[in-house]
TORGU-293603 format. One line per 4 residues: number of its first residue (from 0); their letters; for each residue x, y, z of C-alpha. Coordinates in pm, whole numbers, plus 50000, padded with zeros to 5 digits. Layout:
N
NUM = A = X/Y/Z; ...
END
This chain:
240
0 = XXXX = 63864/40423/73024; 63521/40573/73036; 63473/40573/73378; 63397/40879/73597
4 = XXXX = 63179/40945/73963; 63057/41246/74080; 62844/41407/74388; 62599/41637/74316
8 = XXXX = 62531/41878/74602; 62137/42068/74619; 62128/42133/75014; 62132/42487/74999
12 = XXXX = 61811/42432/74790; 61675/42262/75067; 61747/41961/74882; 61961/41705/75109
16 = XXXX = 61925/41413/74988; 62253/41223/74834; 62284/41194/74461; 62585/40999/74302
20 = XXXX = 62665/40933/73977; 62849/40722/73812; 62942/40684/73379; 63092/40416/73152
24 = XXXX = 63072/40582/72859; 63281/40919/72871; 62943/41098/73058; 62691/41018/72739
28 = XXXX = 62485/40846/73048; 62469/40875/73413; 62347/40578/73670; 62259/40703/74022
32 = XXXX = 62433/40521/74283; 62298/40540/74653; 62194/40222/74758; 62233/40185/75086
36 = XXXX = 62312/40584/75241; 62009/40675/75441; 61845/40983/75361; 61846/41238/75648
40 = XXXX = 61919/41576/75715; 62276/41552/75698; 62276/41279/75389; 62350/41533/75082
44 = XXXX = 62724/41411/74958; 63040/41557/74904; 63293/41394/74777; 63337/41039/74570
48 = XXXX = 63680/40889/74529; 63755/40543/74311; 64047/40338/74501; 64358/40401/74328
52 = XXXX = 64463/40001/74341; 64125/39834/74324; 63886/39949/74027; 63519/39896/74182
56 = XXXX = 63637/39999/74519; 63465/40356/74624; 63505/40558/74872; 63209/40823/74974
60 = XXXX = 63207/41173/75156; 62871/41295/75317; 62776/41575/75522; 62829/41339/75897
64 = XXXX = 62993/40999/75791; 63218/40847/75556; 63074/40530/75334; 63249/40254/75100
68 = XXXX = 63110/40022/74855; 63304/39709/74709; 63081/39689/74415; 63123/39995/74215
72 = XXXX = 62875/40175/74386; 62583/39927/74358; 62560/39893/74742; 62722/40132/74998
76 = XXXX = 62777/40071/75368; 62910/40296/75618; 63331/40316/75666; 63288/40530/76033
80 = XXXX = 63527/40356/76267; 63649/40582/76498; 63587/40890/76255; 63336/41152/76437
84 = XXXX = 63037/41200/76236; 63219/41523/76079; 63156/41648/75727; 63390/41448/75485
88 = XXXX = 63464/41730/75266; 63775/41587/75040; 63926/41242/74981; 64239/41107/74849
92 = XXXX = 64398/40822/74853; 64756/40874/74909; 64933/40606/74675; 65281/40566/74818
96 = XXXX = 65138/40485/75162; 64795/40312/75029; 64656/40536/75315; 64296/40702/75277
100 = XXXX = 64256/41083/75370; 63973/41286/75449; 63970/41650/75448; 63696/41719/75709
104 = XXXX = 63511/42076/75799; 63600/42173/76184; 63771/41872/76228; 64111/41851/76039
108 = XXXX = 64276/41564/75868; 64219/41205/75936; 64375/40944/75790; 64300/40535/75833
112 = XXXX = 64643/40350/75772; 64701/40125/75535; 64411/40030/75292; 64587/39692/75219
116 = XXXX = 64295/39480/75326; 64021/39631/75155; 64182/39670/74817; 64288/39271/74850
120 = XXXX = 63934/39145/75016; 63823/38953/74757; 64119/38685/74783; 63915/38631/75171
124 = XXXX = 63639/38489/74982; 63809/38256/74804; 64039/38139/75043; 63835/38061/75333
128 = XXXX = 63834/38108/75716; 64165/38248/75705; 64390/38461/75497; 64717/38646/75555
132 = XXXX = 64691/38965/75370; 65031/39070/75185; 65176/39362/75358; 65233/39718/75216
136 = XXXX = 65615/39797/75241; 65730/39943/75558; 66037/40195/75614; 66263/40156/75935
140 = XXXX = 66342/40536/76024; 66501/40744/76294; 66242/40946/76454; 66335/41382/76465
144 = XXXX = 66297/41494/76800; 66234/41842/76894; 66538/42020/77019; 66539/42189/77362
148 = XXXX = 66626/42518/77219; 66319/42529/77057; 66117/42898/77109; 65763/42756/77121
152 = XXXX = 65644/42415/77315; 65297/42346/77449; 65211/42099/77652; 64840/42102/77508
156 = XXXX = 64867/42130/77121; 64513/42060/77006; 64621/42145/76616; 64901/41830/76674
160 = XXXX = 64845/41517/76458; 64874/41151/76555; 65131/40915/76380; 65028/40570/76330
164 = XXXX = 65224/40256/76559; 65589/40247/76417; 65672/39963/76196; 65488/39720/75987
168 = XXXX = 65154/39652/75949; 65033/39312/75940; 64647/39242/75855; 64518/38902/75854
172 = XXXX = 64128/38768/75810; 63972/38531/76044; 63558/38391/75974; 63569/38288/76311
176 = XXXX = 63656/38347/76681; 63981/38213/76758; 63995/37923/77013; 64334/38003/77146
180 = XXXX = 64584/38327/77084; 64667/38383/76732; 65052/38404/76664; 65179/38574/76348
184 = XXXX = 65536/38492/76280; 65814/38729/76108; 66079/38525/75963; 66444/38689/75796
188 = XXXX = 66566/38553/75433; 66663/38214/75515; 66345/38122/75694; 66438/38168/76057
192 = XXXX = 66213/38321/76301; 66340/38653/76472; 65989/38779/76594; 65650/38609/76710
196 = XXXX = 65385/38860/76793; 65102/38665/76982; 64714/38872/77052; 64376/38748/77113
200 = XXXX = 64245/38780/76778; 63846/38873/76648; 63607/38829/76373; 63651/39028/76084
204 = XXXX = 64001/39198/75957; 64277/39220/76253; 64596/39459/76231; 64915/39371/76463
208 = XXXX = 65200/39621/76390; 65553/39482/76399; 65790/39758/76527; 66101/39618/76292
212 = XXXX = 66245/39453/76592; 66362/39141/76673; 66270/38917/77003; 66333/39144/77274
216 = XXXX = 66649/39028/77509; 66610/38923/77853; 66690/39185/78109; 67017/39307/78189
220 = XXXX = 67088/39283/78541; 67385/39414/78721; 67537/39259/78999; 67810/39475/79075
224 = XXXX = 67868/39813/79218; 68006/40057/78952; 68391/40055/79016; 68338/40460/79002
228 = XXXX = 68093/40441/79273; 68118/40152/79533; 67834/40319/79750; 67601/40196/79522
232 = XXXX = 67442/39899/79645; 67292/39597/79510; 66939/39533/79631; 66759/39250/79807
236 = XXXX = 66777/39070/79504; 67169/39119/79454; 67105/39312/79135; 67100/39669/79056
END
């Protein structure tokens, strides 16, 4: 209670440096907060967005690059990734997901997946050189397809969004590089393991997504002819 951020915006003043603002006391006094976003050009802010899940966690909109800061603001540092350095016009956290998304100028939508390890990042630091993060929920689901009767199709759709890996995400913490392949297990209700999803592993926070499946059969290999079609041979192997 109290608490409220906001941008200020002066670069059509010729003005573009960032100015953020932050209040504890129902806006009788403002702190600026912009430690740590370079002034440039292109540094005058847009948008400032608390974390729905995490109070202290902050997520900030300039004119080319997206920033976060763990601290309430205190100390910022830039939350890029693979985001082009777009204007971040608009940002909201959507809370059934726990996904951030940014409304950008020219650019569309873009949304990072699953904000699980950010808002839970201080458990890291008290656990050590490894921590299992605990996973958002995640929906099994029977993809639409499009249906060949369909008027319009391009193969080139450059207005078409991206869906994220189906499944599960699974985010884990490691201080250190791994000295072999790091295995995450899935195990069912009574503690018995249906799926082992194995990957090299790095520094920092890592993401494998399970796709809801369990471990994959061995092929099927046929080693007859179809009785409808006996001029179908096996091959050299004596499978076909």
């Amino acid at each position: 209670a109290g608490n409220a951020y906001i941008t200020v915006d002066f670069h059509q003043v010729n003005d573009r440096r960032p100015y953020v603002y932050k209040t504890a006391d129902y806006g009788q006094t403002w702190t600026k907060i912009v430690s740590g976003i370079p002034e440039s050009p292109l540094s005058y802010a847009h948008c400032v967005r608390e974390d729905p899940v995490r109070p202290g966690l902050l997520y900030l909109g300039t004119e080319n690059a997206l920033y976060v800061s763990f601290d309430d603001g205190l100390n910022w540092q830039p939350f890029q990734n693979n985001l082009p350095p777009a204007p971040v016009h608009w940002i909201e956290v959507q809370e059934h997901f726990n996904d951030l998304v940014v409304g950008t100028y020219g650019r569309g939508f873009w949304i990072m997946d699953d904000l699980t390890p950010l808002q839970q990042f201080e458990e890291v630091l008290q656990e050590g050189n490894a921590h299992l993060f605990k996973p958002r929920a995640a929906y099994r689901f029977r993809p639409i397809t499009r249906p060949m009767s369909s008027s319009y199709f391009a193969a080139y759709d450059p207005t078409a969004g991206e869906n994220p890996p189906y499944g599960a995400s699974i985010n884990y913490w490691l201080d250190r590089e791994p000295e072999e392949t790091v295995s995450v297990e899935i195990l069912d209700g009574n503690g018995t393991v249906v799926r082992t999803l194995r990957e090299p592993g790095k520094i920092g926070v890592n993401r494998v997504w399970w796709d809801l499946q369990n471990e994959l059969s061995s092929e099927i290999r046929l080693r007859t002819s179809p009785p409808y079609a006996p001029e179908v041979e096996l091959g050299p192997e004596r499978w076909r």
